[in-house]
C-alpha positions in Angstrom: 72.9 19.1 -26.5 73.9 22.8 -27.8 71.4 24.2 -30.4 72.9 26.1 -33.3 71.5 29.7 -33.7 72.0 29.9 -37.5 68.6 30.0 -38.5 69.6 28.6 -41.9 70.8 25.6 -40.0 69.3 22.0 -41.3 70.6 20.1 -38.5 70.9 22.3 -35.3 71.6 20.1 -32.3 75.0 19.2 -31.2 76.6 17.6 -28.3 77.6 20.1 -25.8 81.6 20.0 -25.8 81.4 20.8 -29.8 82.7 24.7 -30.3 81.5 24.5 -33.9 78.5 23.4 -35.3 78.6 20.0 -37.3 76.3 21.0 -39.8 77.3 24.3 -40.8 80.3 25.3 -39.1 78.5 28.2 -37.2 80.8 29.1 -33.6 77.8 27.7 -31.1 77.6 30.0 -28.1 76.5 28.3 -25.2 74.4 30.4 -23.1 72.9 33.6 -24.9 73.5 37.0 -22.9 75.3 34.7 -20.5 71.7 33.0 -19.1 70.1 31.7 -21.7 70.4 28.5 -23.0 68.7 26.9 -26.2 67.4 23.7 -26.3 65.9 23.4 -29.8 63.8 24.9 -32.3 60.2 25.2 -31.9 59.7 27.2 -35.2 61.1 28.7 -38.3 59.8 32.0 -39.4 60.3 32.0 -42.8 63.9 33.7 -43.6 63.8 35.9 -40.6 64.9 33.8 -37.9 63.9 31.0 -35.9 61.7 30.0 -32.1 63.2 28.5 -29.9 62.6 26.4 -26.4 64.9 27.8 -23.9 66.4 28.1 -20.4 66.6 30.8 -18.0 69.4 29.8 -16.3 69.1 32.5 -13.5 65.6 31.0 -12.8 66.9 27.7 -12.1 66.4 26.3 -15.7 62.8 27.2 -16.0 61.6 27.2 -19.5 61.0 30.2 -21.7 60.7 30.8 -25.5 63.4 32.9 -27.5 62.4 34.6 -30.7 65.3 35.2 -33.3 65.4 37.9 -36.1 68.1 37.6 -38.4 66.7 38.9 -41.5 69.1 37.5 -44.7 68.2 41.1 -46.7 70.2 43.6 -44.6 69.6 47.4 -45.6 66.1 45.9 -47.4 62.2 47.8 -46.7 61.3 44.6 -45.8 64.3 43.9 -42.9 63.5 47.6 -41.6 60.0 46.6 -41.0 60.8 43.3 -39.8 62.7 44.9 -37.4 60.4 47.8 -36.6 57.6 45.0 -36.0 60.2 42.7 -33.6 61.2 45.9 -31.3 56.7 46.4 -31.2 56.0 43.3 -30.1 58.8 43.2 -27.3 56.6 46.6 -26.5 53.5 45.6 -26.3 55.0 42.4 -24.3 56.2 44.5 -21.6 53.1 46.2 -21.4 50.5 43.4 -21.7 52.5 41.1 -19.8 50.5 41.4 -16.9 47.4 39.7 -18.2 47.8 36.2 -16.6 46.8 34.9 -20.6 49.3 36.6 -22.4 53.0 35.6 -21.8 55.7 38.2 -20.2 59.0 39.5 -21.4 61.4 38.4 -19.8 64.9 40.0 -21.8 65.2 41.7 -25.6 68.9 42.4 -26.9 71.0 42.2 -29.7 73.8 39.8 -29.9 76.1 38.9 -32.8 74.3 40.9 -35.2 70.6 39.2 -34.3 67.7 40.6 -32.1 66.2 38.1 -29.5 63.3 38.2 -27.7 62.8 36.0 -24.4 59.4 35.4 -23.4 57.6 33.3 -20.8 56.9 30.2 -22.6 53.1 28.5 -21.6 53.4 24.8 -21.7 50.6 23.4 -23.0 49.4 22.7 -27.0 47.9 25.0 -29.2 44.0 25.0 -30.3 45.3 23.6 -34.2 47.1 21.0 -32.6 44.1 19.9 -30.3 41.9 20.1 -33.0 43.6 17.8 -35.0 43.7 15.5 -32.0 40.0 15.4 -31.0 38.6 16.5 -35.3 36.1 18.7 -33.8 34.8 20.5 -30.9 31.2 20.4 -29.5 29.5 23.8 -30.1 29.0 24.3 -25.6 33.4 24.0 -26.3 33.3 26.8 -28.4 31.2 29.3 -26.6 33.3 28.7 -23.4 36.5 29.5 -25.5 34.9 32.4 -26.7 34.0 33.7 -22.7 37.6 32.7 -22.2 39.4 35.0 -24.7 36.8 38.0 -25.1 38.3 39.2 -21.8 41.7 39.0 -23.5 41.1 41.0 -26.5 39.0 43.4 -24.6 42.0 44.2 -22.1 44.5 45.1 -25.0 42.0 46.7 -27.0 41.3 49.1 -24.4 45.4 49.5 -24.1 45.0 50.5 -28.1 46.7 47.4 -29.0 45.2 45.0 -32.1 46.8 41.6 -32.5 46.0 40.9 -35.9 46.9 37.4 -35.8 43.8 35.3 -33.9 43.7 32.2 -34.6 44.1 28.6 -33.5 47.9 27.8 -33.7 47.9 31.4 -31.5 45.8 30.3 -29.0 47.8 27.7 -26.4 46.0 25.9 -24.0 47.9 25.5 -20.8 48.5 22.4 -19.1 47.1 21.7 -15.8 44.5 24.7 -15.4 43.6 24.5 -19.0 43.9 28.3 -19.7 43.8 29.9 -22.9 46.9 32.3 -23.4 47.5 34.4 -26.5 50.4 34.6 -27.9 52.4 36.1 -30.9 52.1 39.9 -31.1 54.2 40.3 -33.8 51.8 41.7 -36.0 50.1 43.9 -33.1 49.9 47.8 -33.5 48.6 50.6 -32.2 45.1 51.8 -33.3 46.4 54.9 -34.5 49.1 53.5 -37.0 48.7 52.4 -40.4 50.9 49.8 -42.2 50.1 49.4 -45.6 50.7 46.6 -47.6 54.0 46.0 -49.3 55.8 43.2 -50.8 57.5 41.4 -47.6 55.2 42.7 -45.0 52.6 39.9 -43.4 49.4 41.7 -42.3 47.8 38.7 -40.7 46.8 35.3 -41.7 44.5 34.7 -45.2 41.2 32.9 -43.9 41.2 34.2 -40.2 42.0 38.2 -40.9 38.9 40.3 -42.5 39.3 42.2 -45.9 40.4 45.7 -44.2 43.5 44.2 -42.9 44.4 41.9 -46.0 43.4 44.5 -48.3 44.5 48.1 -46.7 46.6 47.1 -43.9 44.1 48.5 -41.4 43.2 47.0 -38.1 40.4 47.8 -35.9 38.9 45.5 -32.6 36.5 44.2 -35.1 39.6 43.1 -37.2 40.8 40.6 -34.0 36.9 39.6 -33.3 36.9 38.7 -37.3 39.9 36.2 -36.7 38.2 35.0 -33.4 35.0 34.0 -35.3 37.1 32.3 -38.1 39.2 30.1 -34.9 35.9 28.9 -33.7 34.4 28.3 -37.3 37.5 26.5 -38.1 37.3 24.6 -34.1 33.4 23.7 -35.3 33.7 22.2 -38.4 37.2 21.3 -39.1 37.2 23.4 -42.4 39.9 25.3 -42.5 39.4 29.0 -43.2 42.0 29.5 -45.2 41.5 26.8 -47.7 38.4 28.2 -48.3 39.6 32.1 -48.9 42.3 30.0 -51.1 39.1 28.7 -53.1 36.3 31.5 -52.7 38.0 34.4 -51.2 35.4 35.7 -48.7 32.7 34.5 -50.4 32.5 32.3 -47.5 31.4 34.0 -45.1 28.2 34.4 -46.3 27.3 30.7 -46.4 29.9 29.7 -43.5 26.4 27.8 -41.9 26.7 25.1 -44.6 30.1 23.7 -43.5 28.2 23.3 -39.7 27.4 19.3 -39.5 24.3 20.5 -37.4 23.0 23.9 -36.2 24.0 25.6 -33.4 22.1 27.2 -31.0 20.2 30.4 -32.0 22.5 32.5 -29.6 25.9 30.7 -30.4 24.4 30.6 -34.4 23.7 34.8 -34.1 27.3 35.7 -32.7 29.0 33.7 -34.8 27.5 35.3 -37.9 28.2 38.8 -36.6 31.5 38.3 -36.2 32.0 36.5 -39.3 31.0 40.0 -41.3 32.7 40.7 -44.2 31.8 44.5 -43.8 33.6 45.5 -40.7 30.0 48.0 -40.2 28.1 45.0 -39.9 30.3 43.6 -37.8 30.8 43.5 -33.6 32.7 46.8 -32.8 34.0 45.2 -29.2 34.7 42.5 -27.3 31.9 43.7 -24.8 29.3 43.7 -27.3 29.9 40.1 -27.8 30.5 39.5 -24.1 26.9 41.3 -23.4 25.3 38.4 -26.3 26.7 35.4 -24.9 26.5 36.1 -21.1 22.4 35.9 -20.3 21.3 38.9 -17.5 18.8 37.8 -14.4 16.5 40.6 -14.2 15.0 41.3 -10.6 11.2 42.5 -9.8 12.6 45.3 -7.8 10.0 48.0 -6.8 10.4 51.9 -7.7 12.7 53.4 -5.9 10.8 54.7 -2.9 7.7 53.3 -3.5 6.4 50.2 -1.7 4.8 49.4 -5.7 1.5 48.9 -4.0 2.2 45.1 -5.8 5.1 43.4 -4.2 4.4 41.4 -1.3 5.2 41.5 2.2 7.1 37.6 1.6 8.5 38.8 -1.5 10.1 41.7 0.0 11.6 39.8 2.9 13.2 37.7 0.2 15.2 40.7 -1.2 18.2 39.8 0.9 18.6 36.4 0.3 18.4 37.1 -3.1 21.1 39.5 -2.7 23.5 36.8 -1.3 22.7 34.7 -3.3 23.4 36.9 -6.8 26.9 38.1 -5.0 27.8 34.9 -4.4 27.1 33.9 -8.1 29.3 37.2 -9.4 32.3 35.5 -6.4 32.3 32.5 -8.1 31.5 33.5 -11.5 34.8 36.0 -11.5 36.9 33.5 -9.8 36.3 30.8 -12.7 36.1 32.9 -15.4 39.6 34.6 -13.8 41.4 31.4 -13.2 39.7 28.3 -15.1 39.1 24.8 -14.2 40.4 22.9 -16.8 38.6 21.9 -20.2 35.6 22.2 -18.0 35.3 25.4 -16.5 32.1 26.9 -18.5 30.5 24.0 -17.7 31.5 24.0 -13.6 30.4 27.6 -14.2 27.0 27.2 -16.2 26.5 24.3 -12.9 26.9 26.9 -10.4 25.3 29.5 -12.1 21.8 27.1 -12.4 22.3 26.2 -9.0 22.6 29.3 -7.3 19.9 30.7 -9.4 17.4 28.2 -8.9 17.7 28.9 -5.2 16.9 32.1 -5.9 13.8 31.3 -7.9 12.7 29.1 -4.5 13.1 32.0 -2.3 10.5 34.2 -4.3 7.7 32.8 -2.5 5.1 34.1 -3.8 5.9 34.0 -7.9 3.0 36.7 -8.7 4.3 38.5 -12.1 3.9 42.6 -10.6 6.3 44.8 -13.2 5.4 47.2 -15.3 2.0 47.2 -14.5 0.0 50.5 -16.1 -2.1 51.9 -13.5 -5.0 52.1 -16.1 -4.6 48.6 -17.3 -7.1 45.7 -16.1 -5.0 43.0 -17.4 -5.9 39.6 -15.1 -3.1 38.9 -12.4 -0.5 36.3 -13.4 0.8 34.3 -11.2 3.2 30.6 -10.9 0.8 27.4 -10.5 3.0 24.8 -11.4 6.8 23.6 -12.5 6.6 21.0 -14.3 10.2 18.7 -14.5 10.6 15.8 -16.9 12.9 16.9 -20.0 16.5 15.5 -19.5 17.7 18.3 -21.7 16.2 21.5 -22.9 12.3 22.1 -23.5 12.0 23.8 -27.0 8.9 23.6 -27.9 5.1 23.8 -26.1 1.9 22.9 -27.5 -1.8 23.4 -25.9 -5.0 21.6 -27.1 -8.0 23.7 -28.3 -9.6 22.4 -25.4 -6.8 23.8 -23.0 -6.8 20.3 -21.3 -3.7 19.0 -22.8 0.1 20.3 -23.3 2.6 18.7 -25.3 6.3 19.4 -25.1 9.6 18.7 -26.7 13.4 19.1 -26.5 14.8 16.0 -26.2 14.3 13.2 -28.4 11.2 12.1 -26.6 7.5 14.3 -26.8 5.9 14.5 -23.3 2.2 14.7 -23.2 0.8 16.1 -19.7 -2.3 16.8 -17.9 -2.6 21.0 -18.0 -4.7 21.2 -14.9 -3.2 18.5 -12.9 0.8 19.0 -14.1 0.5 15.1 -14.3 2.7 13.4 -16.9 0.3 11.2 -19.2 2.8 9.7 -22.0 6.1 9.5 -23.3 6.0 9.8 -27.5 9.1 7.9 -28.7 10.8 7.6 -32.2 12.7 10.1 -33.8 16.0 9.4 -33.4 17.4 13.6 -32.6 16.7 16.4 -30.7 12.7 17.4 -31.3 12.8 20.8 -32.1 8.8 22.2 -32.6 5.6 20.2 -32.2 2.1 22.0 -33.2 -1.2 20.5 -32.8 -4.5 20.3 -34.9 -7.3 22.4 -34.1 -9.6 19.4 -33.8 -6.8 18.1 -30.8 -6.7 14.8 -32.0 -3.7 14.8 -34.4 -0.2 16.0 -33.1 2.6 16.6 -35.3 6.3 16.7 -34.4 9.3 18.2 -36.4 13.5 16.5 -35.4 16.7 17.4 -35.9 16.5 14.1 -37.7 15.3 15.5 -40.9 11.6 13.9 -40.4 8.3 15.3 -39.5 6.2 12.8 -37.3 2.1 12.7 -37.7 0.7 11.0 -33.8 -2.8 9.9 -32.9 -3.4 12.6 -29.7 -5.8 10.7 -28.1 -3.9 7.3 -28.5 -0.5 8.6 -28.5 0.2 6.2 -31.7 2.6 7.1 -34.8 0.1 7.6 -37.4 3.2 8.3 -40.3 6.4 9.7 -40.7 7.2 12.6 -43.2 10.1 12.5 -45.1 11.5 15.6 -47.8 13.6 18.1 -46.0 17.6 17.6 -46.1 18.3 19.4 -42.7 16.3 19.8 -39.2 12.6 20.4 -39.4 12.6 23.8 -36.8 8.8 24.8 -37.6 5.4 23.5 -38.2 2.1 25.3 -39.0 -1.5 23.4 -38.9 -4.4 25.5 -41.2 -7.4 26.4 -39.4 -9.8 23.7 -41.0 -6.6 21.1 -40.4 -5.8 19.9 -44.1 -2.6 21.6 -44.8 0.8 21.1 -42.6 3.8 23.5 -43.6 6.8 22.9 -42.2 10.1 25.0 -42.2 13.9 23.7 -42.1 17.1 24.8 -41.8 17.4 23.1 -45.6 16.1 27.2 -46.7 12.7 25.3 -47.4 8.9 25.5 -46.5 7.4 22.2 -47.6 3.4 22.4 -47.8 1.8 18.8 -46.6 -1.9 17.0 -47.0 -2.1 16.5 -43.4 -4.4 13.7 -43.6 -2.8 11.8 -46.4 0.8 13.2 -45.9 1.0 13.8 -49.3 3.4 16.5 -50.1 2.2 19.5 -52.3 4.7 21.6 -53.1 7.8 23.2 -51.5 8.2 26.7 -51.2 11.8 28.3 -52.3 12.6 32.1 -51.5 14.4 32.3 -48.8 18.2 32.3 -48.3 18.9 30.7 -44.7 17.5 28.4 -42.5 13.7 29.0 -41.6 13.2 29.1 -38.0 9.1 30.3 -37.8 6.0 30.1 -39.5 2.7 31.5 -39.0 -0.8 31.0 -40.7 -3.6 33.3 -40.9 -7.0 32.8 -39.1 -8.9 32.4 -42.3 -6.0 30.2 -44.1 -4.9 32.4 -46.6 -1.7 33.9 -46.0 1.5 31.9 -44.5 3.9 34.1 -43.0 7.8 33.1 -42.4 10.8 34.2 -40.7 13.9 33.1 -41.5 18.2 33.3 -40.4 18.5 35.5 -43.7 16.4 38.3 -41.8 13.0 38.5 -44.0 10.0 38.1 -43.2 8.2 36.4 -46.5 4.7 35.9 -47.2 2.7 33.2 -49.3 -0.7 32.3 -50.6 -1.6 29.4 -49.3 -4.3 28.0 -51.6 -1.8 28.9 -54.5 1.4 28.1 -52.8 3.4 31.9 -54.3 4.8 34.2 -52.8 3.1 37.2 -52.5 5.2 39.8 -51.0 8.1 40.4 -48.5 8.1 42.6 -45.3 10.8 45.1 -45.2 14.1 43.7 -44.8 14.9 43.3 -40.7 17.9 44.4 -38.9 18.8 40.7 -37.5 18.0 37.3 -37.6 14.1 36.8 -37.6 13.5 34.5 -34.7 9.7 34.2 -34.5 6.4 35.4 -36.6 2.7 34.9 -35.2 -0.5 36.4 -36.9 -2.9 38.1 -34.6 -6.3 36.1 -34.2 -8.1 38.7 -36.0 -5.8 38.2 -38.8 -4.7 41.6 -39.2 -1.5 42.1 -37.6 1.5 40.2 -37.5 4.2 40.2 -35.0 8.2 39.5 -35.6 10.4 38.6 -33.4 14.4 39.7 -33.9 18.3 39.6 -32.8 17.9 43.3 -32.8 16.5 42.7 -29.4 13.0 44.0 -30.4 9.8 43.1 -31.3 7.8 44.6 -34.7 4.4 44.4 -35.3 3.1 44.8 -38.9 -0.1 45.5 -40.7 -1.0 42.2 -42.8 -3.2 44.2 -45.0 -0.8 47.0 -45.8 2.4 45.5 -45.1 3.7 48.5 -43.3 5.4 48.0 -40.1 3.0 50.3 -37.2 5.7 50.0 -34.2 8.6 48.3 -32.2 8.5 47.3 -29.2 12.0 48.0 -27.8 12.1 46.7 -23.8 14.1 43.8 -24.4 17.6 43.2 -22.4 18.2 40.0 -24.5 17.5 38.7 -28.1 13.9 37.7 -28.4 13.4 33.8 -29.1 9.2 33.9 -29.6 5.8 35.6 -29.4 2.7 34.7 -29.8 -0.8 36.6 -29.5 -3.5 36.0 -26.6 -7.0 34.2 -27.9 -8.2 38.2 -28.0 -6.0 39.7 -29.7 -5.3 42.1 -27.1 -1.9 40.8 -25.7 1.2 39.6 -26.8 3.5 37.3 -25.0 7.2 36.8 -25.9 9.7 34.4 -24.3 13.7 35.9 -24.2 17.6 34.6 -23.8 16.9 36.8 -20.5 15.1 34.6 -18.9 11.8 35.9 -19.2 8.1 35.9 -20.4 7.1 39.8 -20.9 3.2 40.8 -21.6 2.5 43.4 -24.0 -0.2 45.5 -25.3 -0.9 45.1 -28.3 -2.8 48.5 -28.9 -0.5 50.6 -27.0 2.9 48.6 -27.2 3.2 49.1 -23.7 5.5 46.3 -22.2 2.6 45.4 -19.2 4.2 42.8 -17.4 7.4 40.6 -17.0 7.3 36.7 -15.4 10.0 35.8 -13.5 11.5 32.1 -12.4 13.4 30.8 -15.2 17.0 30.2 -14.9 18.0 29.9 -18.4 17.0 31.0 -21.6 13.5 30.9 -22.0 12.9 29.4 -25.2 8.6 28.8 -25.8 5.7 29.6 -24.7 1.8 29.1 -25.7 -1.5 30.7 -24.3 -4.6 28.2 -24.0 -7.3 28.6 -26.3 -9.4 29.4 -23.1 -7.0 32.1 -22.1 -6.5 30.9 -18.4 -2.8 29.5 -18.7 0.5 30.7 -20.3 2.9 27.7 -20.5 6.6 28.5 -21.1 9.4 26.5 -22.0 13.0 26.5 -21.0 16.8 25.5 -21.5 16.7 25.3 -17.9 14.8 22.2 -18.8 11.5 22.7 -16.8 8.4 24.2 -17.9 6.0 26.5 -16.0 2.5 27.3 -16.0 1.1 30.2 -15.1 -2.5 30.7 -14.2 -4.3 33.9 -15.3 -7.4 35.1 -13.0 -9.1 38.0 -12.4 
């Protein structure tokens, strides 16, 4: 068949001896330039010519893609800038080509009055298309798209290029290695240039470009990142972006969490937002800022340089070179995956490696004793690894210690563990919410537990007889924090519904729910004398309510990020936050006034919680770590190192001897403290 190049053509193909086409008389040329030959159309660009699926016939028929401009308005604004925007994307071809994920020029000319455009074409299907074969994609999908195109837009950013057109139907993955190229630059421009926004000029796509492009024609890297947040939005929840600009303009990005069918993780959830933004400020500046929030570090208890540290083993230094290997070994084959792909799979296989390689490193550190950052004129008790406890199929998310300090519950999955704390012995297996178990707190008499699902129900257990006692029903969305009163007759829980529901723990009556904030809420916190219940939510405040009276009674300055954790000091006078900002802030309850940040923090900051003292506070990071602080100085003291993953709990015993944290790696570790 011979493929008619009129590009108002409505039937196109003819059999090959035909010298005119059969549809609309046009003289059918055979091979363009003399190599090319055009099989059919792939697309129709709206009036300005067609795409076609071609054959380089001096590469022994191997397929590329021809792009046609044949504008119908010659002499026009609008066919100058078409034209003007063709001959820049055949640019920025030739010089992007080499990036194995965008596709190379192969020819650009002008024949019979038309421009074409031969590039290499990338057989495979497009993210839309995919999507609307498989309806959605699993949220683990979307970040390993994300690490598989922030390389790309970081690599023609830093040649001053800006696509301007991200989003699914541009993003093709290819058969057989399942890479993600991007294609379609004909929007790109340099940073410097400005195209402003006149009839017949397309700036980018409504629903997946930001308000500075649609509205002023300007494109930044934080325009492209916009478009990449709105692709995976659109992969997550099958909710088109543009239908809903066509409906609420950008009004959506502000409540883009509704349209999720459940929530993502904190770290996926956090990114997202950011690049969702509707002020470019607000929004991620780069591709390596995101890059930096979705790709956890593995910190290393390395002594001063030049000092023996006076704290680091004789074992643990031996160890220094195998865990040197080791981590160059996981950069090898890290690089080579992220660099070439392994199919749908390849975050995954790389996540797989990653653990592995990781937790061999954790074996070869010997002797586990926490030794960094130590003040010399501290006398905090030595730390140091007693126990790993495995059980959790999936990630531990939540810990919980009995005010005797003998028991530890823990959840992640959709089954509660309870365990011996001294022995590391598992004593029962809770079963009967039906989701992931997100938080579960215990009474301070130790004989009731309670347990809050991604199931929408808060569970009430008999400790000592491990029996369901009740189940809790009110909230319309996961249940992601629980607070027990001091003399153990209120519950409040916290949901990602925007609600705090107060409970009659013993009757599970339900006494009122608490409205005020504007996101999900992730923490809670209640005072030592049961006043004053403290709460952090997604919509970054920090609120405060009276108990007894169930009103609010004042909010804490308005944080930077995300709040991730609050926890009231045992004296009652101070209260800690936890943020995306990376940092930690500790407030005065009585004043409300924020006394300092704590700022040592490579990753975002996923909980804290005080010693029985006072005197320390522990938090638990996407770093991997458990990092001791004190409280009077800020100082960070110490850091605990073993976890592979992203540490996401941790609780100190009543008694003050243990620190229990929680992972995604799905273990948990205790750590004895001693004199």
């Amino acid at each position: 068949m011979i493929c008619c190049l009129n590009p108002d053509c409505s039937n196109p193909l003819n059999p090959d001896k035909k010298k005119l086409c059969q549809a609309c008389g046009t003289l059918l040329v055979p091979l363009l330039r003399n190599r090319f030959r055009v099989i059919r159309v792939l697309s129709d660009e709206g009036g300005f010519g067609r795409t076609y699926l071609s054959e380089d016939t001096d590469k022994l028929n191997e397929r590329c893609v021809i792009k046609q401009l044949a504008p119908k308005f010659q002499g026009t604004w609008s066919q100058k800038k078409a034209v003007e925007l063709f001959a820049a994307e055949a640019k920025r071809l030739q010089e992007l080509g080499e990036h194995p994920q965008i596709p190379t020029l192969l020819a650009y000319f002008e024949q019979d009055h038309c421009l074409y455009l031969v590039q290499q074409f990338v057989n495979g299907q497009n993210l839309l298309q995919e999507l609307q074969r498989r309806k959605l994609y699993r949220p683990e999908e979307v970040q390993a798209i994300l690490l598989h195109l922030l390389p790309v837009l970081k690599f023609i950013h830093d040649r001053g290029v800006i696509h301007r057109d991200v989003k699914p139907e541009n993003i093709i993955r290819r058969h057989g290695d399942g890479r993600l190229s991007l294609i379609d630059f004909g929007s790109s421009k340099q940073l410097t240039a400005r195209v402003h926004n006149r009839s017949g000029t397309s700036i980018g796509s409504h629903g997946y470009s930001p308000l500075e492009q649609i509205r002023d024609g300007k494109a930044y890297p934080a325009s492209d990142l916009f478009g990449l947040g709105a692709t995976c939005f659109h992969l997550l929840t099958g909710v088109s972006p543009f239908q809903l600009w066509m409906e609420y303009g950008y009004g959506w990005v502000t409540n883009w969490r509704q349209y999720l069918r459940s929530p993502l993780s904190t770290d996926l959830d956090y990114v997202l937002d950011r690049l969702l933004r509707k002020d470019i400020q607000e929004r991620y500046q780069s591709a390596d800022e995101v890059i930096k929030n979705l790709t956890p570090k593995q910190p290393l208890a390395l002594p001063p340089a030049g000092k023996s540290g006076g704290k680091l083993s004789v074992t643990q230094t031996s160890s220094l070179p195998v865990r040197y290997t080791l981590l160059k070994n996981l950069v090898l084959v890290s690089a080579l995956i992220l660099l070439f792909g392994i199919g749908d799979s390849w975050y995954q296989q790389y996540r797989r490696v990653h653990t592995v390689l990781f937790s061999r490193l954790s074996q070869n550190q010997s002797i586990p004793k926490a030794v960094v950052n130590q003040s010399a004129n501290t006398s905090l008790q030595n730390v140091a690894l007693a126990k790993v406890l495995n059980g959790h199929e999936h990630w531990v998310l939540s810990v919980a210690i009995s005010p005797d300090s003998q028991i530890l519950v823990s959840s992640g999955d959709r089954n509660i563990k309870v365990w011996n704390l001294a022995t590391g012995k598992e004593m029962a297996t809770l079963q009967g919410h039906f989701q992931r178990v997100n938080v579960v707190a215990i009474s301070p008499d130790g004989r009731t537990l309670v347990s809050g699902s991604d199931d929408k129900t808060i569970k009430v257990w008999d400790l000592p007889t491990n029996q369901l006692v009740r189940t809790l029903r009110g909230h319309t969305d996961s249940i992601q924090a629980l607070a027990i009163s001091p003399d153990g007759i209120n519950l409040a829980s916290g949901s990602d519904d925007n609600t705090i529901k107060l409970w009659n723990l013993g009757t599970g009556g339900l006494r009122r729910t608490l409205r005020g904030h504007t996101s999900w809420v992730r923490s809670l916190a209640i005072s030592p004398d049961g006043v004053t219940l403290a709460s952090g939510s997604f919509d970054k405040t920090i609120k405060l309510w009276d108990l007894s009276q169930a009103v609010l009674i004042g909010t804490l300055g308005e944080d930077a990020e995300t709040v991730t954790s609050v926890a009231i000091s045992p004296d009652g006078t101070l209260l800690a936050s936890a943020s995306r900002d990376r940092t930690i802030k500790l407030w005065d309850l009585a004043t409300k006034q924020k006394i300092r940040t704590l700022t040592e923090n490579d990753e975002t900051v996923n909980t804290v919680t005080f010693n029985p003292d006072g005197t320390l506070l522990a938090s638990a990071s996407r770093d991997r770590t458990v990092k001791l602080w004190n409280v009077e100085t800020g100082e960070q003291m110490r850091t605990l190192l073993g976890h592979t993953d992203t540490v996401t709990s941790i609780a100190i015993s009543p008694d003050g001897n243990t620190l229990v944290s929680g992972s995604e790696d799905n273990t948990i570790k205790v750590w004895r403290v001693s004199q």
